[in-house]
Backbone as a printed PyTorch tensor [residue, N CA C, xyz], in Angstrom:
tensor([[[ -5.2720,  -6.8250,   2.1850],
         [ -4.3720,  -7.1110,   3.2600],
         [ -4.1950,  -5.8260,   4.0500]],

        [[ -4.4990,  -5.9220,   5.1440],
         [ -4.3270,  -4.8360,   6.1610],
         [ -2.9600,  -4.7830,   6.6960]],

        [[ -1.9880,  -4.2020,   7.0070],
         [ -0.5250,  -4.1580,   7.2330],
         [ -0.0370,  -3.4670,   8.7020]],

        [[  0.5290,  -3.6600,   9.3690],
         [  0.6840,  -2.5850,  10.7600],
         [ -0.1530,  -2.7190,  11.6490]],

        [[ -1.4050,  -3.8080,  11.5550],
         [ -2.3510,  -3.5550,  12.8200],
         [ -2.5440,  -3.6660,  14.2570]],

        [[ -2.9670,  -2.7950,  14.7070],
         [ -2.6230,  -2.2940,  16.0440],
         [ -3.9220,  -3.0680,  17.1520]],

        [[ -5.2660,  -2.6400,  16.5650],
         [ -6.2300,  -2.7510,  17.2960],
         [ -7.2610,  -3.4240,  16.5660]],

        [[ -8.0500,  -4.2440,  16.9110],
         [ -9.0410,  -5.4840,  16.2870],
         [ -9.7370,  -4.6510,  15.0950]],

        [[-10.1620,  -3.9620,  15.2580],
         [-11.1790,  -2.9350,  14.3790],
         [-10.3490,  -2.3260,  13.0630]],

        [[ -8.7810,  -2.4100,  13.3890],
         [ -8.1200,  -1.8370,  12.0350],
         [ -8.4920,  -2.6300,  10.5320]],

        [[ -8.7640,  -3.8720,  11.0460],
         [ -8.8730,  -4.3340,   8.9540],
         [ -9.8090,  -3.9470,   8.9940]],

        [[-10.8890,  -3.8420,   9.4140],
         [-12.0690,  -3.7500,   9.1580],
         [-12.3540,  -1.7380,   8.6490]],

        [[-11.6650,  -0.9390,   9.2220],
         [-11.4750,   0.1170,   8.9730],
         [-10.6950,  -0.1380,   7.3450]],

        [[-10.0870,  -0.4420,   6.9870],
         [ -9.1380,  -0.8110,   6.1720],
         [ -9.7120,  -0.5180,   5.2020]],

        [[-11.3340,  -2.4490,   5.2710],
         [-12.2070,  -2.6200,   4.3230],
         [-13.1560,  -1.6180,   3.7270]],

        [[-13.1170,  -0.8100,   4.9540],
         [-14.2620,   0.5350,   4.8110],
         [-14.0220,   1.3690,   3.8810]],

        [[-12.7330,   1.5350,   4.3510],
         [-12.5840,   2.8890,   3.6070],
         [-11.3480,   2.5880,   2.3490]],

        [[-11.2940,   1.5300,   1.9590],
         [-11.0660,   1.0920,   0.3690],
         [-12.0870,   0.9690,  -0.0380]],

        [[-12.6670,   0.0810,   0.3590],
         [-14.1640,  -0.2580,  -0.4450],
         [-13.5570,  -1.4630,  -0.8270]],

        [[-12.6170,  -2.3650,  -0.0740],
         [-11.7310,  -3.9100,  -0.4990],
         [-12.0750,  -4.8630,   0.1820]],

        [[-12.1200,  -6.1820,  -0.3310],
         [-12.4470,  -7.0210,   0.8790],
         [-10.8650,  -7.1500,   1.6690]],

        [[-10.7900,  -7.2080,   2.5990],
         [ -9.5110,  -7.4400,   3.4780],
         [ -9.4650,  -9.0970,   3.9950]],

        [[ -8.1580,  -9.9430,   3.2780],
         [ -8.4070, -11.0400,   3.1210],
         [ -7.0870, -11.4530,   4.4780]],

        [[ -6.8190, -10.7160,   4.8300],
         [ -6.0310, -10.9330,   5.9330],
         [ -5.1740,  -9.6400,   6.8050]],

        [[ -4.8680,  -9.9160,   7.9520],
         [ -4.4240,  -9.2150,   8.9890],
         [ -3.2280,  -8.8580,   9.6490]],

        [[ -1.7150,  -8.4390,   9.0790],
         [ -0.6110,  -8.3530,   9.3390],
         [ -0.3690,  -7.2210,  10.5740]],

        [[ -0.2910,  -7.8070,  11.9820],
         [  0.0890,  -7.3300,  13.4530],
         [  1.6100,  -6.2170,  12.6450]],

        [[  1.5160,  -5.4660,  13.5450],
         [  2.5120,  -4.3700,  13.6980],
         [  3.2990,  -5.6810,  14.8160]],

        [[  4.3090,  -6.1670,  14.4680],
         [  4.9310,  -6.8160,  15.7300],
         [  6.3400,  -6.5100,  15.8400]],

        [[  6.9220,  -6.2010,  17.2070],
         [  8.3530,  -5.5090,  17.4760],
         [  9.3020,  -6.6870,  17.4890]],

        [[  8.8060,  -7.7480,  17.0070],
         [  9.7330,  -9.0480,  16.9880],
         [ 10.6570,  -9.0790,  15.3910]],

        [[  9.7160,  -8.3760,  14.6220],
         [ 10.1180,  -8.2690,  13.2100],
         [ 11.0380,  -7.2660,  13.5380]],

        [[ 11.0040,  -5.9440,  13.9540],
         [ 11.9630,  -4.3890,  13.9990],
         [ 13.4640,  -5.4050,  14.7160]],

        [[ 12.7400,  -6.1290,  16.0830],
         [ 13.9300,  -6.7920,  16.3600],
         [ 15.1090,  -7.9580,  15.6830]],

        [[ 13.9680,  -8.9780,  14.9300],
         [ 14.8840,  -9.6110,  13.8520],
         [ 16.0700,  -8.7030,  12.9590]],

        [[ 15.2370,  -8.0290,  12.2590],
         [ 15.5900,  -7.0190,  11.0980],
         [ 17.1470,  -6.2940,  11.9330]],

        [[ 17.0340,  -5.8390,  12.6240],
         [ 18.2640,  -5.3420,  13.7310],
         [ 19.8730,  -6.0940,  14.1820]],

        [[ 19.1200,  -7.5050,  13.9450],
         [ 20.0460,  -8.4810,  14.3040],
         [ 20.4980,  -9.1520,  13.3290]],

        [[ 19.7630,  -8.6950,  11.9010],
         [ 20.2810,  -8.8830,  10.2800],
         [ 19.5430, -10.2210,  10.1820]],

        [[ 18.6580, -10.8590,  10.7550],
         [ 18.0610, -12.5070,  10.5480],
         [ 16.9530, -12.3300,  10.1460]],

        [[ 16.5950, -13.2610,   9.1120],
         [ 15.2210, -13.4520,   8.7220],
         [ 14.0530, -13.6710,   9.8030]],

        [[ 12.7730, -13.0570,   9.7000],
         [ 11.7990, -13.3440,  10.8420],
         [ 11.4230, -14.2580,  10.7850]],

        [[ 11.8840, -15.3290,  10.0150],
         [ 11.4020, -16.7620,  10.2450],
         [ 12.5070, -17.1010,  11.3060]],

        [[ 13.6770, -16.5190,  11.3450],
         [ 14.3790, -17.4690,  11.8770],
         [ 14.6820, -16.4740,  13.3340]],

        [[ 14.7150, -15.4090,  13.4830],
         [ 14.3370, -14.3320,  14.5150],
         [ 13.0840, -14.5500,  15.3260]],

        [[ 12.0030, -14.5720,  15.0280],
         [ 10.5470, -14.2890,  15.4140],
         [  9.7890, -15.5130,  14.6950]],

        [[  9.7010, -16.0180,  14.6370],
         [  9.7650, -17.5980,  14.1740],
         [  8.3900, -17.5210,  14.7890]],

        [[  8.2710, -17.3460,  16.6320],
         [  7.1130, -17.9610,  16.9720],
         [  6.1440, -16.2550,  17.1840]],

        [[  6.3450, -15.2570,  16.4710],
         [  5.8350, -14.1990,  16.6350],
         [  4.6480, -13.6650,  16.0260]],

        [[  3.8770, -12.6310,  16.5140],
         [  2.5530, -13.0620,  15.6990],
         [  2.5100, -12.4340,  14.6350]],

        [[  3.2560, -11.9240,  13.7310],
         [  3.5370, -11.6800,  12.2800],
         [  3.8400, -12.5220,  11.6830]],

        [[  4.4450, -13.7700,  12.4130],
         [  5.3310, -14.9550,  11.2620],
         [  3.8650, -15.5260,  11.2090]],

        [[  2.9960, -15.8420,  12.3870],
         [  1.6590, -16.7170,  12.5330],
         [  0.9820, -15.9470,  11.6520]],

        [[  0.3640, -14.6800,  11.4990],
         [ -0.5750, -14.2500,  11.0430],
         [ -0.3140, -14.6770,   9.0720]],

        [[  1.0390, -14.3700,   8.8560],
         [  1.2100, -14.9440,   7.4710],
         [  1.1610, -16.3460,   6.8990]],

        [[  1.5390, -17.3680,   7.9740],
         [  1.3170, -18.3150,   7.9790],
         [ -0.3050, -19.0710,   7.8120]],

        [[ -0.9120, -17.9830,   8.4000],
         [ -2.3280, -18.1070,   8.3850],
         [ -3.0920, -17.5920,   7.0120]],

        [[ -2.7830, -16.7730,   6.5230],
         [ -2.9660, -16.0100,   5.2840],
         [ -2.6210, -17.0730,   4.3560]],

        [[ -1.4040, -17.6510,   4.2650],
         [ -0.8040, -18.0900,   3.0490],
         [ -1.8730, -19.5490,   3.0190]],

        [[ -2.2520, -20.2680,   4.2670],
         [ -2.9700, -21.5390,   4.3110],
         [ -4.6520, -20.9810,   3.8410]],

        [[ -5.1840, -19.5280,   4.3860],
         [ -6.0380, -19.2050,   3.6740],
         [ -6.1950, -19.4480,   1.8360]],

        [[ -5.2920, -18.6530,   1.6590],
         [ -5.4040, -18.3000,   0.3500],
         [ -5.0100, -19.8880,  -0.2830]],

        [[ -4.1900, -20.6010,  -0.3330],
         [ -4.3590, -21.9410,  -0.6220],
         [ -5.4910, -22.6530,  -0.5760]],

        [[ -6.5290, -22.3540,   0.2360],
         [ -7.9740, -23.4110,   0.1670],
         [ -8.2540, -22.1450,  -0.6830]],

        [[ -8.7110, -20.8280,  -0.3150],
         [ -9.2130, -20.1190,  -1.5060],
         [ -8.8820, -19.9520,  -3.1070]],

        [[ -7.7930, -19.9650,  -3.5330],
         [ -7.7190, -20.0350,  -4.5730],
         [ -7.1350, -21.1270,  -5.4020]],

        [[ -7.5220, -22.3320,  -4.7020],
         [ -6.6780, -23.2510,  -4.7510],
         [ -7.5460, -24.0530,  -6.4420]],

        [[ -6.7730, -24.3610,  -7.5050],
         [ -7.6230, -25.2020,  -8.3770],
         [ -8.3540, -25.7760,  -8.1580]],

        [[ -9.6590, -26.6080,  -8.4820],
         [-10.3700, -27.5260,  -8.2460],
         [-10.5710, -28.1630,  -8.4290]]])
């Protein structure tokens, strides 16, 4: 998991230089600094922000990936 990313090329830098596969992509987003400020959860702050999406996306990843069979 890559954390803070700024620019397309960061997980992939990530993967490089762990030597990890990088199974997903968490945006640096100022919607979270702003939730967090206003004491509300970023679901319920930043709800439609692209940190809440990008996890949302991760978590539906990893469900088909590691999902029993």
């Amino acid at each position: 998991m890559a954390n803070r990313v700024v620019e397309p090329g960061d997980a992939a830098e990530v993967a490089h230089g762990t030597g990890l596969e990088v199974i997903g992509a968490l945006p640096l987003d100022p919607t979270i600094s702003a939730a967090d400020r206003l004491g509300v959860a970023a679901l319920d702050g930043a709800a439609a922000g692209p940190f809440v999406t990008a996890v949302a996306e991760l978590v539906d990843y990893c469900t088909r990936r590691f999902a029993e069979p």
